[in-house]
Structure formats: C-alpha cells, structure tokens
C-alpha positions as CSV (number, residue, x, y, z in Angstrom):
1,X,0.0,0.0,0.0
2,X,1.6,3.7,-0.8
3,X,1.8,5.1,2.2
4,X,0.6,8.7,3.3
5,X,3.9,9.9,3.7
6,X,4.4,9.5,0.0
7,X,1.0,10.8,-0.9
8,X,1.9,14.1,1.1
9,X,5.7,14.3,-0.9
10,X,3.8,13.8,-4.0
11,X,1.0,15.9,-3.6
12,X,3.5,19.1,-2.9
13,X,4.4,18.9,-6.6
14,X,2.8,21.8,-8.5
15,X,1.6,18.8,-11.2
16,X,-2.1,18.1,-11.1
17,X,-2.6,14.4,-9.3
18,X,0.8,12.9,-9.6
19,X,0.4,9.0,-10.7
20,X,1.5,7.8,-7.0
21,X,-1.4,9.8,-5.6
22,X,-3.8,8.7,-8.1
23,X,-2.2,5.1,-7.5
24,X,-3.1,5.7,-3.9
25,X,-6.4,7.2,-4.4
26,X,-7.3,3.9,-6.5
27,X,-5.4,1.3,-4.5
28,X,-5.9,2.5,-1.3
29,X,-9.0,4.6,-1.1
30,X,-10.6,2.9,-3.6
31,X,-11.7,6.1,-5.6
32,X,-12.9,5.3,-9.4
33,X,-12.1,7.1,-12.4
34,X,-15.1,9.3,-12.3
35,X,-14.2,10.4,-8.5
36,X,-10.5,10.9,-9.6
37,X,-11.9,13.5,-12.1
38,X,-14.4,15.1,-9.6
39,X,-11.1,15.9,-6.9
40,X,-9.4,17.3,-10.1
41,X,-12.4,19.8,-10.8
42,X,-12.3,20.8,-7.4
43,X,-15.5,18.9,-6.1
44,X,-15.4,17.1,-2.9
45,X,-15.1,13.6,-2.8
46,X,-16.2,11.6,0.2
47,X,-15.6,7.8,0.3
48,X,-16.8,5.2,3.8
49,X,-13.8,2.8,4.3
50,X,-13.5,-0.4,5.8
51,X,-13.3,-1.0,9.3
52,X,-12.6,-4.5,11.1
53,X,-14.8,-3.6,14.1
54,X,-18.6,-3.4,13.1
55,X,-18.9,-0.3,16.0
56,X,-16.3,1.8,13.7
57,X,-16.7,4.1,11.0
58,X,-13.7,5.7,8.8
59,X,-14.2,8.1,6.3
60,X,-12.2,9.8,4.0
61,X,-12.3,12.9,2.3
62,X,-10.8,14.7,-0.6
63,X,-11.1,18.4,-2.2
64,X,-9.0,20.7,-3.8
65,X,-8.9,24.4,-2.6
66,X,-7.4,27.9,-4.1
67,X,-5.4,28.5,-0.4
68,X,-1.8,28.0,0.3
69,X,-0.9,26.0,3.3
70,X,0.5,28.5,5.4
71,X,-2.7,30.6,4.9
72,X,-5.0,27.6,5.8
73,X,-2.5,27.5,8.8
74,X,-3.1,31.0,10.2
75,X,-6.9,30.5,9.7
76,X,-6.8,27.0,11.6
77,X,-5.5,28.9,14.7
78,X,-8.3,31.6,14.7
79,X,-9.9,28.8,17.2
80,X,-13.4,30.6,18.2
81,X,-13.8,31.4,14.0
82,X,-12.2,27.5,12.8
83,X,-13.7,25.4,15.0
84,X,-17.7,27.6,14.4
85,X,-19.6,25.5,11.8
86,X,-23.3,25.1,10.6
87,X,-24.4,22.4,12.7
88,X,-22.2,23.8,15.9
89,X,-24.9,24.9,18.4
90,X,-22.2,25.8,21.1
91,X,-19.0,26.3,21.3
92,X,-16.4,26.9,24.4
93,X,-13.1,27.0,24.9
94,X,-11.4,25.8,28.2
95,X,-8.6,28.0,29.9
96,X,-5.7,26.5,31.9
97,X,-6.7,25.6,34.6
98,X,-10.2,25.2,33.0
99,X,-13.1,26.8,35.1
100,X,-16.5,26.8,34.8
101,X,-16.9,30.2,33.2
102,X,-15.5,28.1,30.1
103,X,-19.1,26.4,30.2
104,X,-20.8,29.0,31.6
105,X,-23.2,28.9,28.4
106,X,-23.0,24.7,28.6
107,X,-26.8,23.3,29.2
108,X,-28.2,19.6,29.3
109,X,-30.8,19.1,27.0
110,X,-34.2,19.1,28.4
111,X,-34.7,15.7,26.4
112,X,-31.6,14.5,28.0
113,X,-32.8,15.9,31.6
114,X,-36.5,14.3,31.4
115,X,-34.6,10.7,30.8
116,X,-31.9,10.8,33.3
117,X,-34.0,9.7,36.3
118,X,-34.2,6.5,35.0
119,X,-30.7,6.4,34.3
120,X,-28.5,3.6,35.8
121,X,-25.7,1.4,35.7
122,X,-26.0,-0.5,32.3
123,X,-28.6,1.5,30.7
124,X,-28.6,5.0,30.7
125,X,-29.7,7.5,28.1
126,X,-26.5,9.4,28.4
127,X,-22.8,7.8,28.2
128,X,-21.2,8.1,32.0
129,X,-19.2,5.7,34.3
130,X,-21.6,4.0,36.9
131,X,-20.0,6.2,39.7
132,X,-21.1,9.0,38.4
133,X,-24.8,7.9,37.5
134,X,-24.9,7.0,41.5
135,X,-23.8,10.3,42.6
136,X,-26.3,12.2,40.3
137,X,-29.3,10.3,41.4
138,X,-28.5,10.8,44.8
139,X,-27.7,14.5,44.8
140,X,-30.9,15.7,42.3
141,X,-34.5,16.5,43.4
142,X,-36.2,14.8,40.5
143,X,-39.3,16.5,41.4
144,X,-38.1,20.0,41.6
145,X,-39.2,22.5,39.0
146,X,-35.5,23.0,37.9
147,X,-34.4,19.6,37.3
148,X,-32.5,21.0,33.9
149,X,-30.7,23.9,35.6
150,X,-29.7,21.1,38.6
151,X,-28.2,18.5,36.1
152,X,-26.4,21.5,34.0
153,X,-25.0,22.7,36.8
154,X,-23.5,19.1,37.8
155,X,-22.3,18.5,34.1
156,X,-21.0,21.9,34.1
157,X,-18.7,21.3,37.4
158,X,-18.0,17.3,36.2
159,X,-16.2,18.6,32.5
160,X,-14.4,21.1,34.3
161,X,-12.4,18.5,37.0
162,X,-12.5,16.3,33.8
163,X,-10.3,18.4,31.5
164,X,-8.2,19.1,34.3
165,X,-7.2,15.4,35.7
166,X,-7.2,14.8,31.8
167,X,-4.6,17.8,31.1
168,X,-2.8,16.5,34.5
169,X,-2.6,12.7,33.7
170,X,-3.7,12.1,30.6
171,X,-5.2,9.0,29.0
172,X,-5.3,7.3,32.4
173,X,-7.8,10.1,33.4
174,X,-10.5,9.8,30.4
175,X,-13.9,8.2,31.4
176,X,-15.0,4.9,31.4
177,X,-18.3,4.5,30.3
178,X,-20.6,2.1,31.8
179,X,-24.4,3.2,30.4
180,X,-24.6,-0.1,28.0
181,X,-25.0,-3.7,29.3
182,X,-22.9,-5.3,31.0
183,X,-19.7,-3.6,28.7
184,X,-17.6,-1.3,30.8
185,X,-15.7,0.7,27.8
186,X,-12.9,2.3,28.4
187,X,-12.4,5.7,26.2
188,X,-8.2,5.5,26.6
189,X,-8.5,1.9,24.9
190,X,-10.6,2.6,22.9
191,X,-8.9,5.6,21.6
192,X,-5.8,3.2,21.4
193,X,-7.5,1.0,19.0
194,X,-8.5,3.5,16.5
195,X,-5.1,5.0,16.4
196,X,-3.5,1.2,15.9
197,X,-6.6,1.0,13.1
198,X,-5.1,4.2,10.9
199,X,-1.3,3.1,10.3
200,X,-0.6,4.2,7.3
201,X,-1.7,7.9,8.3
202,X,0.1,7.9,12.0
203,X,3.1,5.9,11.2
204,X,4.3,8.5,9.1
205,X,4.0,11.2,11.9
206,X,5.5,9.4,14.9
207,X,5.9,12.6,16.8
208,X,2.0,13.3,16.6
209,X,0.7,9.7,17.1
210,X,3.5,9.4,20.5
211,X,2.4,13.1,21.3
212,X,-1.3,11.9,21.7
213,X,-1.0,8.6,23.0
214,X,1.6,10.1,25.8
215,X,0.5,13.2,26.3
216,X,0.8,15.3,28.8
217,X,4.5,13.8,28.8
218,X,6.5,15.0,26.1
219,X,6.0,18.6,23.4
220,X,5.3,19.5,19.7
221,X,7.7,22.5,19.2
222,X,5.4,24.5,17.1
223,X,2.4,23.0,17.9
224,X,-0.8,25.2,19.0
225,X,-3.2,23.8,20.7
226,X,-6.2,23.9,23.0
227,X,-9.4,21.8,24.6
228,X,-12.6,22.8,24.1
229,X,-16.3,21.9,24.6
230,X,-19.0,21.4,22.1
231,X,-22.7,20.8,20.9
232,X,-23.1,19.3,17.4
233,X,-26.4,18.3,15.7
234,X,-26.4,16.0,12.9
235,X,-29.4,14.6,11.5
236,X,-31.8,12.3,12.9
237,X,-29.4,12.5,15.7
238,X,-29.6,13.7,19.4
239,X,-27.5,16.4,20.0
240,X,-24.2,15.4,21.3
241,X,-21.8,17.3,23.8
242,X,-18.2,16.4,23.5
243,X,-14.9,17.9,24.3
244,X,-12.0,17.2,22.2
245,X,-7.8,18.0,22.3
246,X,-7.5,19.6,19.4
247,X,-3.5,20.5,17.8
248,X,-2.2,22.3,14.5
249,X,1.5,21.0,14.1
250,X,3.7,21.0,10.8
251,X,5.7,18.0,11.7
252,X,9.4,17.5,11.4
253,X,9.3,14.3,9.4
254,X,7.0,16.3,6.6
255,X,8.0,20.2,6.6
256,X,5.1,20.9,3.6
257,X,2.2,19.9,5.5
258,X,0.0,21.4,8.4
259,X,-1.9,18.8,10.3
260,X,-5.1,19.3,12.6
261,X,-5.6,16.5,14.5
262,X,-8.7,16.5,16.8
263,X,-8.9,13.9,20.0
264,X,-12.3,13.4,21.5
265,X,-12.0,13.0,25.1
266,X,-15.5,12.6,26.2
267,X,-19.2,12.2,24.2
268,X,-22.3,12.1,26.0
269,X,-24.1,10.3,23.1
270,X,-23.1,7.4,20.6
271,X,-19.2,7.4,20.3
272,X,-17.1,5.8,22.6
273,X,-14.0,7.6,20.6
274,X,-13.4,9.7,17.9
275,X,-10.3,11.1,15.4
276,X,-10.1,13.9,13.2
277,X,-6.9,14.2,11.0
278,X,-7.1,16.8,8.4
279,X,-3.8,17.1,6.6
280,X,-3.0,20.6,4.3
281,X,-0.6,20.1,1.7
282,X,0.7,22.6,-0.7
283,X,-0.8,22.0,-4.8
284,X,0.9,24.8,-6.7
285,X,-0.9,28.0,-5.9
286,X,-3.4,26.1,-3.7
287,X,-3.7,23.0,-1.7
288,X,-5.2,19.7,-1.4
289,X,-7.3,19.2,2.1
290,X,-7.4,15.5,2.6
291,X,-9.8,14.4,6.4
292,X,-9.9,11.0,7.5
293,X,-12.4,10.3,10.2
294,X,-12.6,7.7,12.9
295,X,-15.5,6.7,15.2
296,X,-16.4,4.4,17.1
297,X,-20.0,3.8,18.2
298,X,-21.3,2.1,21.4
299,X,-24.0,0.3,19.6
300,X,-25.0,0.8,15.7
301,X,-27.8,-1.4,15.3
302,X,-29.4,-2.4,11.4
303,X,-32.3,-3.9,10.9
304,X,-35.7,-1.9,11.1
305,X,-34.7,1.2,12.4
306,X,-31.3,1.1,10.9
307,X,-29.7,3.3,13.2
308,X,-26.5,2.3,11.8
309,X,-27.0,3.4,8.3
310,X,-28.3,6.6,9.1
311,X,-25.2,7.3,11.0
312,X,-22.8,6.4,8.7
313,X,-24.8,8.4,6.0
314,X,-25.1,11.3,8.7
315,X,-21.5,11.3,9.2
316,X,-20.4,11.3,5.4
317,X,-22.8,14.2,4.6
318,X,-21.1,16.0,6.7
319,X,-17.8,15.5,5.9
320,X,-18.9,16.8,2.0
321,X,-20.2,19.9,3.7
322,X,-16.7,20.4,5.7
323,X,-15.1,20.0,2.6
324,X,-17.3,22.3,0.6
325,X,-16.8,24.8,3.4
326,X,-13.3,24.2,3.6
327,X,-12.7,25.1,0.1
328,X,-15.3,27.9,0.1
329,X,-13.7,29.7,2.7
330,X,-10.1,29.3,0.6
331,X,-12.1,31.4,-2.1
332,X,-13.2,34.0,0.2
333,X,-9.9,34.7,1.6
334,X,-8.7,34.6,-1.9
C-alpha cells in the first residue's frame, strides 16, 4: 500500500494528481475514475472505508482548494472562527486551569434531563461511568421544578475536574463509560485501537501519534493547541456534547504539510471515541485538504430502524459539507 507519507511528498508537486497519488487514491482509497476526475475539478469527494470492528466508522475525504498552506494554517488557529460551523450549536473554549466560566453557556438538553432519572448502571440515556450515574441520582430533586438547571450545573462542574485530571494525567484520566449492558468501555483503549486502526496515516508522523498517546508527557515544538467543549447536531441524531484535544502541528518528518488533529476525550451520546486528521498540503498555488475520520459507536444497530445506516450516511454528509466549506472559505480569503 503507498503510504501517506508519499502521498503528502507527491501531492507538494505543483503537477495536477501525480500518478503515485492517483495510485493511492485507487489502491488505497478505492476512488474510481469518475471520482478521480471530480477531486481534479475541485468537487469534494467523500468515500466510507472499511473497518474491522462493526462499531467503527472511517471516512475519507478529498477536495481541492485555491489556499496556500501557510494561509490555511493562520486560519486553523483563529480557534473561536475555525472550529464555528453550521451544525455547531455551542461552542467553548477551556482555559488553563479550565473553570467553569469556560461552560458558563453549557446546558443539558431538556430531552436528556426528562430521561436521566431512570438512568442507571447499564442503561442509561447518556454515556457516564456507573459512579457518576450514582452520585447524580442521589444529589438531584427529581421533582423540583429546575431539574435541567440542577443536572447542567453538575455536568458543568464534572467537565471542568475532567479536562483538568485529563490535562494532568492524561489518558489514564479519560472516562470509562458504563451506560450499555454489562460492557464497561474504556475511552483511553478505545482511543488506542482506533489509532492502531489508521497506520498508514500515524506511522508517518511518529511525533504526533507518541504526542497523543503520551500526552501530557513529552511537546510538539510548534504545535498550537487547546481543549474545548462542544454541541453538534447531525441529523436524525440527538444532539451530542463532547470535548476534544485539538492540535495544528507541521511535523518535522513532513515540513510541507500542516496537520489538525482532533482527539475526543469525552461524548455524551453514541461514540465511545473519535479522530479527526485533516492534513493541508501545498498544490501549486493552492492546496489539497485530505480528512480521514474515525469513530467508534457504542451500539449501531441495522435492521428496522437502521440506526447504523443513518449514522454512517449522517456522518459522510457531513464530511462533504466540511469540505465544501473548507474550500469555500479558501475562495473568500482569496
């Protein structure tokens, strides 16, 4: 299989779609001839790959856009205008030490609220270790008027010790989730797995893939980076608060590209994990924006409802419209 690393040398070269990307595209994508010629008239291409776990879902993403790389750089560290999109209801980001005027503006869902007192050890509506589900029943008045004001003040404290023991200690401080069955999921493993399932993009930036797996032990000279807090609403979807470790970093082992790489830390619906790598790479007087994608689900059933279908198709839609964006917002600056 070409590896990434080659794809990135290659796709540096002013020449439209160099043979060893298209060779990649083809071989390892598994983009056809009328997809190759969409990426080359500057339409986003968005592809599902295989994954070995049923619960996962990778995606890549292709599109050409009229920016140079150091230009897509300086707009990727604007954090509070980068990381604002369409379906980005809120949006905060955490100082250091985080405090809770970083979610000051952070609410639970009144949905999400009205469920939680049924919520226990093996079946709750929202994805927490069974520790925590304890403590809330015991310290909420179900029955007062402000049951959503009581659990988004709780949430609100919770995230803010969270991303602190995280920034402390690490992967040995993300949450265990315990709201399915009898399956106590770890997030640090399972953020493990999906980096072990995306070789050929990490193995060819050591010093990003040890950086995340180690952090807070060791540095990215040059790196930016922050955590922040979210709400995103994809369709047919419940709305879902995570908060992610997000870094821009041009690494040493490939000086001509600008990487974003985005590690969810916590989800309170659907993903026991997540990866974002977008990867900036300079195509004569513009750039090619390649995104590959990771999740991984706590449960994605078929059958009637086909919750896993609409998922994946959720998910892929809105990697087109990142892409779209992406490249829109390359013409704007233009």
């Amino acid at each position: 299989m070409l590896t990434l690393l080659m794809l990135l040398q290659v796709a540096a070269s002013p020449t439209p779609r160099p043979a060893q990307l298209t060779r990649f595209l083809e071989q390892s994508i598994g983009l056809d001839t009328a997809q190759l010629a969409a990426v080359e008239r500057g339409e986003p291409v968005a592809k599902v790959l295989e994954a070995r776990d049923r619960r996962d879902v990778a995606l890549f993403g292709i599109i050409t856009a009229p920016r140079t790389r150091e230009a897509f750089a300086r707009a990727a560290r604007d954090f509070p205008a980068a990381l604002r999109t369409p379906n980005r209801t809120q949006l905060g980001i955490f100082d250091t030490p985080a405090t809770e005027r970083d979610v000051a503006a952070l609410a639970v869902t009144s949905r999400d609220a009205a469920e939680m007192k049924d919520c226990k050890p093996g079946d709750c509506v929202v994805k927490l270790p069974a520790a925590e589900m304890q403590q809330i029943r015991a310290q909420t008045d179900w029955s007062a008027p402000d049951l959503q004001t009581q659990l988004s003040a709780y949430a609100r404290r919770r995230l803010v010790e969270y991303v602190n023991a995280y920034r402390a200690r690490g992967d040995s401080a993300m949450v265990v989730y315990d709201d399915r069955g009898n399956l106590t999921v770890r997030s640090s493993e399972a953020f493990a797995a999906q980096l072990a399932e995306s070789p050929f993009v990490y193995a060819n930036v050591p010093s990003l893939q040890q950086y995340l797996s180690a952090y807070p032990r060791g540095s990215l000279p040059g790196a930016s980076e922050i955590i922040y807090w979210s709400e995103d609403v994809l369709p047919r979807l419940r709305p879902i608060l995570s908060v992610t470790h997000h870094v821009i970093y041009t690494p040493p082992e490939l000086p001509d590209v600008t990487l974003v790489a985005a590690k969810q830390i916590y989800a309170n619906h659907y993903f026991e994990t997540a990866i974002d790598l977008t990867c900036a790479v300079e195509r004569g007087s513009g750039m090619y924006l390649l995104v590959l994608r990771r999740y991984r689900f706590d449960n994605l059933p078929g059958g009637i409802l086909n919750i896993r279908g609409r998922a994946i198709n959720a998910l892929r839609d809105q990697l087109v419209l990142d892409l779209k964006r992406g490249q829109t917002a390359a013409e704007q600056a233009r």
